[in-house]
C-alpha positions as CSV (number, residue, x, y, z in Angstrom):
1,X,153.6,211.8,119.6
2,X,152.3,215.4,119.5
3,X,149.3,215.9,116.9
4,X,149.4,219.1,114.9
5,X,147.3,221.9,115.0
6,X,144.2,222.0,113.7
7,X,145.5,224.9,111.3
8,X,148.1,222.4,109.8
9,X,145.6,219.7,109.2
10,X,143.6,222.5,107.5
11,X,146.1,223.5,105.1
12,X,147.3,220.0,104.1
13,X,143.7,219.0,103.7
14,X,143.5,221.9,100.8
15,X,146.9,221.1,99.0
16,X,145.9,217.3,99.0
17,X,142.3,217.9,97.9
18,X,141.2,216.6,94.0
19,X,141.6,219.2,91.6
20,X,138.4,217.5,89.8
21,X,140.8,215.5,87.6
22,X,140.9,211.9,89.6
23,X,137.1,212.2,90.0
24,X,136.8,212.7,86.0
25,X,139.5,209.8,85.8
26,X,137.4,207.6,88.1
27,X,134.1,208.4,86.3
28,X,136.2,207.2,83.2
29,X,137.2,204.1,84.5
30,X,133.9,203.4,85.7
31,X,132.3,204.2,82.2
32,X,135.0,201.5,80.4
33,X,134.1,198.9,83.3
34,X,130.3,198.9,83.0
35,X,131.0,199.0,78.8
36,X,133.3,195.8,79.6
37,X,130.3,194.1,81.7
38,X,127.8,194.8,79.7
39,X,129.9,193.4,76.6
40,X,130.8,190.2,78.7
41,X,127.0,189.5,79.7
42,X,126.3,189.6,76.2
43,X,129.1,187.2,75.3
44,X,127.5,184.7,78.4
45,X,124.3,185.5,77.0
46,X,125.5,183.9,73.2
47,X,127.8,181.2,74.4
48,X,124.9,180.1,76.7
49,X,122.7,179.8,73.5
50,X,125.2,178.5,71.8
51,X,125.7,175.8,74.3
52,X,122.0,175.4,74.5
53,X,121.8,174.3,71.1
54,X,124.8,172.0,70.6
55,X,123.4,170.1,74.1
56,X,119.5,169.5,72.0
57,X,122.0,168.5,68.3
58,X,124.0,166.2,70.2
59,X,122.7,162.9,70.1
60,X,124.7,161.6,73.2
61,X,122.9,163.8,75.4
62,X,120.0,161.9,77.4
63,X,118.8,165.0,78.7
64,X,118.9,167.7,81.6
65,X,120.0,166.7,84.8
66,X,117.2,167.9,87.4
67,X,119.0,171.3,88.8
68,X,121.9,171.4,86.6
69,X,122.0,174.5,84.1
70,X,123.9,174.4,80.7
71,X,127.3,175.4,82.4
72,X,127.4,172.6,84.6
73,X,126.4,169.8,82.1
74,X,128.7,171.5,79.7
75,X,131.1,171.9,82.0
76,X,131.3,168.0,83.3
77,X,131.6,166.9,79.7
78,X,134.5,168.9,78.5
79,X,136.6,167.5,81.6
80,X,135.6,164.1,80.4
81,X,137.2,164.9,77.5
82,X,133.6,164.4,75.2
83,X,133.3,168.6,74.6
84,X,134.3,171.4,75.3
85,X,137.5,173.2,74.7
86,X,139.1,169.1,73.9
87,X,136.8,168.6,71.0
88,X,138.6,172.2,69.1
């Protein structure tokens, strides 16, 4: 296979080039997915409180396990069927 001129290469790099309009479309998308992080770490941040508290009200809990945050006692007693999503 023969490569093309330089020249050629030249002239398709300028018809292919942005026009501005995909860089403005990816600063866009960017914008909405930070806004969409920052909205879901603020969720986690409320569910996690949320969680904290219903753990220290519920009298079956004996307590933290050493190294295990809310998500993973939480976590071990909804598959257990004793919270979580089974007790809605």
């Amino acid at each position: 296979m023969v490569a093309p001129p330089k020249s050629a290469l030249v002239a398709l790099a300028k018809l292919s080039g942005s026009s501005g309009r995909a860089l403005a479309g990816r600063a866009t998308s960017l914008r909405i997915l930070c806004d969409q992080l920052e909205h879901t770490r603020a969720n986690l941040a409320r569910l996690e409180a949320e969680i904290k508290q219903l753990i220290a009200s519920d009298p079956g809990v004996k307590g933290e396990a050493p190294g295990a945050g809310v998500w993973t006692q939480n976590g071990g007693r909804a598959t257990r069927g004793t919270g979580g999503c089974d007790a809605l």
